[in-house]
DRENMARPA-745994 format. One line per 4 residues: number of its first residue (from 1); their letters; for each residue x, y, z of C-alpha. Coordinates in nm, 2 decimals, decimal comma. Layout:
REM residues N
NUM> a> X/Y/Z; ...
//
This chain:
REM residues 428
1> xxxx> 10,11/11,18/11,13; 10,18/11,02/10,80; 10,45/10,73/10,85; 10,64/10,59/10,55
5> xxxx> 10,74/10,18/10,52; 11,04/10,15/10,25; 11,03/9,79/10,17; 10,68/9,59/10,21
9> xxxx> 10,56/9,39/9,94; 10,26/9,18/9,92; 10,19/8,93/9,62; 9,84/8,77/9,62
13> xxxx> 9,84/8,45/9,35; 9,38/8,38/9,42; 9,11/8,57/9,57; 8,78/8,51/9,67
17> xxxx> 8,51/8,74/9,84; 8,16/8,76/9,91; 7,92/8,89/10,15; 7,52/8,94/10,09
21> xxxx> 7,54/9,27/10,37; 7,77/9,56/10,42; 8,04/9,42/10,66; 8,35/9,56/10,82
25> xxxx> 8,69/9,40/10,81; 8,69/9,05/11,02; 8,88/9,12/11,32; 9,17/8,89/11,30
29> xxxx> 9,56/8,93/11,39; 9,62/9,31/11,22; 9,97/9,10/11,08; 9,98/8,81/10,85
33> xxxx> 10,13/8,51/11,04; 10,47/8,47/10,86; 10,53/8,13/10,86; 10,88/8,08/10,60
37> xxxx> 11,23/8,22/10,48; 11,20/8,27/10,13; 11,59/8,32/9,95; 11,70/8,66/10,05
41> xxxx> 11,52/8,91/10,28; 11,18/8,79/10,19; 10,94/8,57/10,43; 10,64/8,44/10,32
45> xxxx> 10,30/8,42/10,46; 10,07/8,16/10,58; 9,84/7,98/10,29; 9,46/8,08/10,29
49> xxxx> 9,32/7,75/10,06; 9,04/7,73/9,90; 8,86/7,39/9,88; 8,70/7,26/9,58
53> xxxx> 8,31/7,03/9,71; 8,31/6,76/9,88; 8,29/6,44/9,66; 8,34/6,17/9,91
57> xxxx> 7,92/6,12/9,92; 7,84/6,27/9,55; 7,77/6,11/9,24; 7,90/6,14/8,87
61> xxxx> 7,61/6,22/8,63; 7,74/6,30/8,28; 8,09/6,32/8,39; 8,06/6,54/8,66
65> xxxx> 8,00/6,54/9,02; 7,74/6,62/9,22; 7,61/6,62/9,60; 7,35/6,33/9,68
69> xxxx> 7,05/6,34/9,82; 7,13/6,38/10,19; 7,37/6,70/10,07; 7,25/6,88/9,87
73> xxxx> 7,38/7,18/9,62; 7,41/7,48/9,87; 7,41/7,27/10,16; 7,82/7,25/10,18
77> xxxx> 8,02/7,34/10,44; 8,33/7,50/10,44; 8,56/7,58/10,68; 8,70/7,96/10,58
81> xxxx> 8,52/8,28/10,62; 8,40/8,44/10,32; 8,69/8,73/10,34; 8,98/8,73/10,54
85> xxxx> 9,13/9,03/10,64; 9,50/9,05/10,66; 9,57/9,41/10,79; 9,63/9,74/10,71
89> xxxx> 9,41/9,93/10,47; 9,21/9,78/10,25; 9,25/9,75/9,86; 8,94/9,98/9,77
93> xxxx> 9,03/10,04/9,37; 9,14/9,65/9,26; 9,42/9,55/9,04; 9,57/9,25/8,85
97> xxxx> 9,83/9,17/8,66; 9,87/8,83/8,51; 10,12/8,55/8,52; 10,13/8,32/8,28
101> xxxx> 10,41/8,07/8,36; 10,45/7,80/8,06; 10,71/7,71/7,77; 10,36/7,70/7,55
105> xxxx> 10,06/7,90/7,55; 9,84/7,80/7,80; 9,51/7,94/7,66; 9,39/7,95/7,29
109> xxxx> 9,47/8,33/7,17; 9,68/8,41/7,45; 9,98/8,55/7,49; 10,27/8,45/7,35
113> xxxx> 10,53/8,29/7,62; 10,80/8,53/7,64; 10,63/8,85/7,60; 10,47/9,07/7,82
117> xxxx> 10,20/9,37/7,75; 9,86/9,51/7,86; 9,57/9,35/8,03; 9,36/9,46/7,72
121> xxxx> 9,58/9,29/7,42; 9,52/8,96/7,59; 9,24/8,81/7,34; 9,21/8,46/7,58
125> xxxx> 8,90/8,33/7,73; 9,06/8,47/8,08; 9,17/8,76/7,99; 8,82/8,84/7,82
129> xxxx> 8,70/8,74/8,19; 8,94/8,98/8,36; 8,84/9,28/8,14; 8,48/9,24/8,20
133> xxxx> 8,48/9,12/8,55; 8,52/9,52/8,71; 8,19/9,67/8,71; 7,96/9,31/8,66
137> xxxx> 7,70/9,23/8,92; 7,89/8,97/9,06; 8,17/9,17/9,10; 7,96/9,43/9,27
141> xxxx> 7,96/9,19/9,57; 8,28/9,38/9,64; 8,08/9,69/9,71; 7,97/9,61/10,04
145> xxxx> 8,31/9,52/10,21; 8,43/9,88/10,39; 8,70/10,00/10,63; 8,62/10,24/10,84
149> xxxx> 8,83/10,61/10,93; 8,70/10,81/11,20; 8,35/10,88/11,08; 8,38/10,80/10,74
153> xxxx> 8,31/10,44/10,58; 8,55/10,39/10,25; 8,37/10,12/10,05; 8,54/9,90/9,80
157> xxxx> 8,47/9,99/9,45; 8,32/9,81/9,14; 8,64/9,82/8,94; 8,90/9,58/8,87
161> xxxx> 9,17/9,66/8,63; 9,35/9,42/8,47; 9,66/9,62/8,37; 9,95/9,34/8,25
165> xxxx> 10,00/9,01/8,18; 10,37/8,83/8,16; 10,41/8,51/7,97; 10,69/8,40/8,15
169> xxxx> 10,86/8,09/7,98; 11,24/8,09/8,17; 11,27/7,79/8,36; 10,90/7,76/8,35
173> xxxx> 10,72/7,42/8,47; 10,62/7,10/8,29; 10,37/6,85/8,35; 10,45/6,68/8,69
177> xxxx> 10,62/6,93/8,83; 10,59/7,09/9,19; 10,60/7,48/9,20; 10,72/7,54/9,55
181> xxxx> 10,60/7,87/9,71; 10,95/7,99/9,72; 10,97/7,92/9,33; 10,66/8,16/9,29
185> xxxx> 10,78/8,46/9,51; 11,14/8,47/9,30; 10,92/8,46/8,98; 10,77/8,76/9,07
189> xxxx> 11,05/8,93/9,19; 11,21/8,87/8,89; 10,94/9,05/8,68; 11,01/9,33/8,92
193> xxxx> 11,39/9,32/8,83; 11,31/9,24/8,45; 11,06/9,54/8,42; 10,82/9,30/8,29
197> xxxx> 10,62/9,28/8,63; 10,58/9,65/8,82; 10,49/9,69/9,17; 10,21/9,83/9,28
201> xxxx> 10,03/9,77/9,63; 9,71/9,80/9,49; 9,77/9,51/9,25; 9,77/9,14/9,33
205> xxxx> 10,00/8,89/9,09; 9,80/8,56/9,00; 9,98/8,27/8,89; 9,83/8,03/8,61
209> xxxx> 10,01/7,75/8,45; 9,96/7,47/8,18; 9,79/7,15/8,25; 9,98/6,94/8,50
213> xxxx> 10,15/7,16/8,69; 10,13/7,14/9,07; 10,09/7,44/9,21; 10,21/7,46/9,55
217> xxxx> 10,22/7,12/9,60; 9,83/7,07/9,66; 9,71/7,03/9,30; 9,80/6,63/9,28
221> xxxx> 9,55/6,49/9,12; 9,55/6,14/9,41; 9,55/6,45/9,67; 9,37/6,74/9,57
225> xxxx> 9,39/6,96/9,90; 9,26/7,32/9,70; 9,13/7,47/9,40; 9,33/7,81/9,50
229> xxxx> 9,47/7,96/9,72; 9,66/8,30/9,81; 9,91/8,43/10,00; 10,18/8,70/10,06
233> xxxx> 10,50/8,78/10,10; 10,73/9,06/10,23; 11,09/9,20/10,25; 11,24/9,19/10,60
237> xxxx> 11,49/9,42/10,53; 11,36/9,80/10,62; 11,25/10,03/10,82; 10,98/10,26/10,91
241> xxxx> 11,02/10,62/10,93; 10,82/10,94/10,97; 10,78/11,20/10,64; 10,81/11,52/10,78
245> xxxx> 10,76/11,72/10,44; 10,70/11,65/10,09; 10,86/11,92/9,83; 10,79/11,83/9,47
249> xxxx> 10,94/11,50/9,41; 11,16/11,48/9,74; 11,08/11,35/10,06; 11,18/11,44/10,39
253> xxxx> 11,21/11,14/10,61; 11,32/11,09/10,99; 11,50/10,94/11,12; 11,72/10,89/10,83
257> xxxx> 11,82/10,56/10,65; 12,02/10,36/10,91; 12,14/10,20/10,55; 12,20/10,27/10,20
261> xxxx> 11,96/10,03/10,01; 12,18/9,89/9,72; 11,83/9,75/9,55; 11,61/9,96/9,45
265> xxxx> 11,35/10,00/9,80; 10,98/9,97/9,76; 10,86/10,27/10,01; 10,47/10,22/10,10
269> xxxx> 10,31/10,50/10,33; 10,07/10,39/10,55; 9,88/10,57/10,85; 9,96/10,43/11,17
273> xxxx> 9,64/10,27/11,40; 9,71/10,46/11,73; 9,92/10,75/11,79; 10,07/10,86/12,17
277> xxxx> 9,88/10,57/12,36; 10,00/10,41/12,62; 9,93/10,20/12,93; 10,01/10,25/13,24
281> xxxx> 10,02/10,15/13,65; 9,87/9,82/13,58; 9,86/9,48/13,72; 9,78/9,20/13,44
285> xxxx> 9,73/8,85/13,46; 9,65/8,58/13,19; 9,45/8,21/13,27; 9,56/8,01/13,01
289> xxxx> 9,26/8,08/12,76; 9,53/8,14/12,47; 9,54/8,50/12,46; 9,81/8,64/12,19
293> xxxx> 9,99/8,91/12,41; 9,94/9,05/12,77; 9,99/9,41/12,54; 9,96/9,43/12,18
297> xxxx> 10,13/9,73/11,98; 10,04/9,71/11,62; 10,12/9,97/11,38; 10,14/10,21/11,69
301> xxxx> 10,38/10,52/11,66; 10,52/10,74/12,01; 10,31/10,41/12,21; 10,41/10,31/12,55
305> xxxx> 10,39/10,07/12,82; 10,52/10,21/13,19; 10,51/10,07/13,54; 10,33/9,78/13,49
309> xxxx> 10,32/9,42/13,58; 10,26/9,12/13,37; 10,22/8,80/13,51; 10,19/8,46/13,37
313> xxxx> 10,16/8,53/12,99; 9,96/8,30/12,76; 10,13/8,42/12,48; 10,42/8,71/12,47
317> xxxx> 10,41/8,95/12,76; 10,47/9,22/12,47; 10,45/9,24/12,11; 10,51/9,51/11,94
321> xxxx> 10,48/9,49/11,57; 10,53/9,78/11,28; 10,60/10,00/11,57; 10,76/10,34/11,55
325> xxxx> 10,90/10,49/11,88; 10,74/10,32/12,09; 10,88/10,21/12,47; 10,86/9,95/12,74
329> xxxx> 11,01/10,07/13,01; 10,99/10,06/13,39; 10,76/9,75/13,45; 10,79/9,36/13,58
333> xxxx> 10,76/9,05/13,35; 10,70/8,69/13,54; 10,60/8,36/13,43; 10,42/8,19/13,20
337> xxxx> 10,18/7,91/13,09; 10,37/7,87/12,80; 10,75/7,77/12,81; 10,80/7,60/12,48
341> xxxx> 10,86/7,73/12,08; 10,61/7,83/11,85; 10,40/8,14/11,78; 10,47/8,30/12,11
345> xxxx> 10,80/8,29/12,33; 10,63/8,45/12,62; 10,87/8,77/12,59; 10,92/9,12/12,48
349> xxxx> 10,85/9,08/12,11; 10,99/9,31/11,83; 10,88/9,23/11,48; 10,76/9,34/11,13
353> xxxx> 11,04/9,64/11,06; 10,93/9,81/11,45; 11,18/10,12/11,46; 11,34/10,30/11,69
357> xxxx> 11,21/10,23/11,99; 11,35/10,17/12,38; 11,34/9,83/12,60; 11,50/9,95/12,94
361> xxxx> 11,43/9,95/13,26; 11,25/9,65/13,31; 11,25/9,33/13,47; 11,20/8,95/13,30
365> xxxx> 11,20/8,65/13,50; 11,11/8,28/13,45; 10,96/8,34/13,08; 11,09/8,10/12,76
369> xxxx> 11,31/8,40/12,58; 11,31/8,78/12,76; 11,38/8,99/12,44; 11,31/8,84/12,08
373> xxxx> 11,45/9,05/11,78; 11,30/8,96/11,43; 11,21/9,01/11,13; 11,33/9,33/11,02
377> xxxx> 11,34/9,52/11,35; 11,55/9,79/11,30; 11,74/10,09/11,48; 11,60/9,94/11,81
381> xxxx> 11,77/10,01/12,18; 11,72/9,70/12,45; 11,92/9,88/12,75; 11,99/9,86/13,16
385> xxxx> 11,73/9,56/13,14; 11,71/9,22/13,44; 11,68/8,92/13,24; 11,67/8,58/13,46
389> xxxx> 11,54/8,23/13,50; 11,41/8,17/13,15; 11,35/7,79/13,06; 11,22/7,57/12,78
393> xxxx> 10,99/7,25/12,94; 11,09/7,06/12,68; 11,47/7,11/12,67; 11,60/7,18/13,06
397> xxxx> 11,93/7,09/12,94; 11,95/7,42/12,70; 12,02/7,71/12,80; 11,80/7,92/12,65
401> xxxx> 11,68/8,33/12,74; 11,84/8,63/12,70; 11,79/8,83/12,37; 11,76/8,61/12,07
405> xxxx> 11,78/8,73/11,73; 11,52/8,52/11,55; 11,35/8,54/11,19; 11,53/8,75/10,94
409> xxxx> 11,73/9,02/10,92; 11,69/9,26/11,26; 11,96/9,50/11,20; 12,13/9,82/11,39
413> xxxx> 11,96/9,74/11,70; 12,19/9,86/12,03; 12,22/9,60/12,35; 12,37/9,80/12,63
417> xxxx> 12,41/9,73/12,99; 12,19/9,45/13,03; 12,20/9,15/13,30; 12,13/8,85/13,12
421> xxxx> 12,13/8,47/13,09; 12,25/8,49/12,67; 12,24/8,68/12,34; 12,22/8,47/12,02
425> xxxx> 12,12/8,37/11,74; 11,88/8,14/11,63; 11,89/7,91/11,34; 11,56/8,04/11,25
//
């Protein structure tokens, strides 16, 4: 099955990556955690920073610093794993394209603010670096990160094509100044508009500026807090749908656009991580270790959950994220250790663009929220469903429970016949 996503974007500003063996992705969350409205239908993801060495117990020799005695060079330790794996496939053939955000030139024989062109006509010290970097020793480090499909191990390559650069000089930063993360997520969307910038999921979009400039708000010079870091971004706005045929250049898609995208929509095709799974006849109970989700759909298409019950959630009872058909249906919610906002609202999650799938036929009882609706889900139906008793700990005096619309832009999703303490919207 071959599943379309119109609409996911992902804008990575620094990388870093190493590993001596061959290693397969670190199993973290399979989503980014998104963790901020940006303007519009775009969210932003959580910061992974990279710290510059320790100097609280070094030494400056010749005007630079170095570890003493009792810490040696090598003997640092940092907190983040060499490679953090976000998700979804990985990036096997690597791209970059250049931002160069000043009034001035930021680098002697570089480009010229205002103009944009070709990886290969930029004559600077870093663009002679990112023309040479693909194919290098160091960069063959790369080579022994895979993912894996079915049998077959699909390693990352020794390439790295730098393929444009954009001297971007419109409202561009001075000395002193703070660029927010919002202010670098509209600057590349409006190379995308401009035509200077082009989208590519392959690529990532890394930020430099002049001398100064606070990056992100962690560049002050009395509070240095990173050398780098990178993130990503997406549009909420979407939906996922199945190609059923290709012809030439036209698509056949179902189900059809619930909406007629005014902008110009970014469809990415992705393969799904499970097909027609489901559970089923089961008792489950969490104890309070922390445990995400009772039952975790991601990236599942047809999946299901039937006749179960779920008692005393650490986390949600159900997340389903970038889901496509999938159901809950039939089974018995209760309790939970965890009856406060944040990451989890022990509930029947729908996020990430999850499509067309069914909530009915179930009971919730004495959870925080029953049904949570965000970011993007779309063409949903939450139907003939008992929803009771749900509390927060730290606000008795709210009501509070229900279905809640929370994070951006869930849209065409159908609410019928449900019992139920509320439906609303959050501020969030």
């Amino acid at each position: 099955m071959r599943i379309s996503l119109p609409l996911a974007l992902a804008a990575t500003f620094a990388l870093v990556a190493c590993s001596d063996n061959p290693v397969d992705p670190t199993r973290a969350p399979l989503s980014p955690k998104l963790s901020q409205s940006v303007t519009g239908q775009l969210t932003l993801g959580d910061r992974t920073v990279f710290r510059p060495l320790s100097l609280s117990s070094g030494r400056l020799v010749g005007g630079m610093f170095t570890s003493n005695a009792e810490n040696s060079a090598g003997t640092e330790k940092f907190s983040q794993p060499d490679i953090h794996y976000w998700g979804g496939s990985l990036i096997l053939s690597q791209r970059l394209a250049a931002i160069y955000y000043s009034k001035t030139t930021i680098f002697p024989n570089g480009p010229r603010p205002g103009t944009a062109g070709s990886g290969s006509s930029d004559q600077s010290l870093v663009g002679y670096f990112l023309n040479h970097i693909g194919g290098s020793s160091y960069w063959n480090i790369n080579t022994t990160y895979y993912q894996q499909l079915g049998k077959d191990k699909q390693f990352v390559n020794n390439t790295m094509d730098y393929t444009s650069f954009w001297a971007a000089n419109k409202n561009a930063p001075k000395s002193g100044d703070v660029v927010t993360g919002n202010d670098m997520v509209n600057l590349i969307e409006a190379g995308f508009a401009a035509g200077t910038l082009t989208y590519d999921p392959s690529t990532l979009y890394m930020i430099f500026t002049g001398p100064g400039v606070n990056l992100g708000g962690g560049f002050d010079p009395n509070h240095l807090q990173y050398c780098a870091f990178h993130s990503a971004y997406i549009r909420n706005n979407g939906q996922i749908v199945q190609v059923t045929a290709v012809t030439g250049n036209v698509v056949s898609i179902s189900p059809a656009l619930y909406a007629a995208y005014t902008h110009e929509p970014i469809a990415v095709p992705f393969d799904m991580s499970v097909v027609a799974a489901g559970a089923e006849d089961l008792q489950v109970r969490a104890n309070n270790t922390g445990y995400g989700a009772n039952f975790l759909m991601d990236m599942c298409a047809g999946c299901w959950v039937r006749g179960v019950e779920s008692n005393y959630a650490d986390g949600d009872h159900v997340s389903i994220q970038w889901g496509y058909r999938d159901e809950v249906r039939d089974s018995y919610f209760s309790n939970a250790f965890l009856h406060v906002p944040g990451a989890h609202d022990s509930d029947i999650q729908l996020a990430l663009k999850t499509s067309a799938s069914l909530i009915q036929n179930n009971i919730i009882e004495r959870t925080h929220e029953s049904v949570m609706l965000e970011w993007g889900a779309a063409g949903n139906v939450i139907a003939y469903n008992y929803m009771m008793g749900e509390f927060d700990s730290e606000a008795p005096n709210v009501v509070i429970g229900g279905i809640d619309y929370h994070g951006a832009h869930p849209q065409f999703n159908l609410l019928e016949g449900n019992v139920l303490t509320a439906i609303y919207a959050d501020s969030v």
